[in-house]
C-alpha positions in Angstrom: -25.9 -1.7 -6.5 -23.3 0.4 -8.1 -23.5 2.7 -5.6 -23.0 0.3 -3.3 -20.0 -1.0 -4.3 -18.5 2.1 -5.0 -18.8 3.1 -1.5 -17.5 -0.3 -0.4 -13.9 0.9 -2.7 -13.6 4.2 -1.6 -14.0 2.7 1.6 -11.0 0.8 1.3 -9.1 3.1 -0.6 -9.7 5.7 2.4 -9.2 3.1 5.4 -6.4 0.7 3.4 -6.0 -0.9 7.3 -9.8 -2.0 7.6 -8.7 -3.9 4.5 -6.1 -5.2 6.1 -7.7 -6.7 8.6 -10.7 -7.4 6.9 -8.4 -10.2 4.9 -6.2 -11.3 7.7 -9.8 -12.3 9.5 -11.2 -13.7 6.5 -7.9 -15.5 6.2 -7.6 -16.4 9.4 -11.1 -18.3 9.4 -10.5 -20.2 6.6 -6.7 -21.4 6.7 -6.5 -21.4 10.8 -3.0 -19.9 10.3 -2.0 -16.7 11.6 1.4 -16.5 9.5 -0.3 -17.0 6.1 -3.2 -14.8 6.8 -0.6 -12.2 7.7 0.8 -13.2 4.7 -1.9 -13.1 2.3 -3.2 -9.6 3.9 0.4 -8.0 3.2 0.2 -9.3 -0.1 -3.4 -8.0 -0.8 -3.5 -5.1 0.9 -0.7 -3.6 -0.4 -2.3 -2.5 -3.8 -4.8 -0.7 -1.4 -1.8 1.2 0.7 -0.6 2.2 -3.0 -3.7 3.9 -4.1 -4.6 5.1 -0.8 -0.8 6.8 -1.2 -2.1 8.5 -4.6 -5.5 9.7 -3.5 -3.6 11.3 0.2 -1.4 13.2 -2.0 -3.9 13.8 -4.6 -6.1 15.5 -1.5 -3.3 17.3 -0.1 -1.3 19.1 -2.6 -4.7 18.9 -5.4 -2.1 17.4 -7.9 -1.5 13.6 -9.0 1.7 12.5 -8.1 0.9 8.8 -9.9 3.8 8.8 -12.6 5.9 9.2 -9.0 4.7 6.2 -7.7 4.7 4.4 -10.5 8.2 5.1 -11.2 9.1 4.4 -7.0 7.7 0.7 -8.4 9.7 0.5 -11.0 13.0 1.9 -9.4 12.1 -1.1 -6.8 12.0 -3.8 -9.0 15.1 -3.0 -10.7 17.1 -2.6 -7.1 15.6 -5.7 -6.2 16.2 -7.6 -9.6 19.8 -6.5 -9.7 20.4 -7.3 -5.9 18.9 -11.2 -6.3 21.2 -11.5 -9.5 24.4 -10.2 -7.6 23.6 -12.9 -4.6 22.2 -15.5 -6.3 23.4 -15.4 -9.8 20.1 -15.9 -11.0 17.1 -14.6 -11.3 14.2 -16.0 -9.4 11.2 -14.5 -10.9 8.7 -15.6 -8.1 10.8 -14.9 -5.1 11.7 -11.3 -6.0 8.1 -10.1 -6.8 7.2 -11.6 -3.4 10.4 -9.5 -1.9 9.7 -6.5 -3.6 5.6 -6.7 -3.0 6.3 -7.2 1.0 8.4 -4.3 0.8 6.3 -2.2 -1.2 4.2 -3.4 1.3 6.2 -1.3 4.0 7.3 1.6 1.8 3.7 2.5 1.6 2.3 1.7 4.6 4.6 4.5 6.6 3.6 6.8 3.8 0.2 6.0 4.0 0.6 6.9 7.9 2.8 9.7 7.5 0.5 11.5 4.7 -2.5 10.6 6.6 -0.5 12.4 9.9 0.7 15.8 7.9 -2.5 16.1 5.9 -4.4 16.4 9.4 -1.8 18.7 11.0 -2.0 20.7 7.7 -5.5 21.2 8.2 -5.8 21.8 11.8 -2.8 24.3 11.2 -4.9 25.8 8.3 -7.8 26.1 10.0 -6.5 27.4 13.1 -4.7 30.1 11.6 -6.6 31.5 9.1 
């Protein structure tokens, strides 16, 4: 049983979009909307897409580029804090997490796709050439 669900998390941690899409149908069955099961498989899926992010680089350049990350996140929230205060003049705790999850959300999901694309040129070029 451990096994098993081991495999089922590195599963997801390699494939973050099967994820993805594994919520958004679940979602979709239960609520019958397709804008909150978007929603809702943003907001899940994006702590997949950040791990996935870690273990890409991690595979790659055989170093753990975490304390990045983790300090891209916190860079984030502070930009996102500080713009919220300057427009609204206060600080709405709920709506910026959503704001900055959605577009961690994004951040990660072109670096997922752009690690995933140079990690297979770099090993086709490797390969090839050597």
């Amino acid at each position: 049983m451990n096994s098993f669900i081991s495999s089922i998390i590195t599963i997801f941690l390699t494939v973050p979009l099967l994820g993805f899409f594994i919520i958004y149908i679940i979602n979709k069955l239960i609520t019958n909307n397709t804008r909150k099961s978007i929603h809702k498989a943003l907001d899940y899926s994006t702590i997949l897409f950040i791990f996935s992010v870690h273990f890409l680089a991690l595979t790659i350049w055989e170093k753990s580029f975490f304390w990045i990350i983790f300090l891209v996140l916190i860079i984030i929230a502070m930009v996102f804090v500080f713009i919220h205060w300057r427009i609204k003049g206060e600080i709405i705790f709920s709506k910026v997490f959503k704001g900055f999850w959605r577009f961690n959300f994004l951040i990660f999901f072109f670096a997922y796709l752009s690690l995933t694309i140079f990690g297979i040129l770099r090993s086709a070029l490797t390969f090839t050439f050597s």
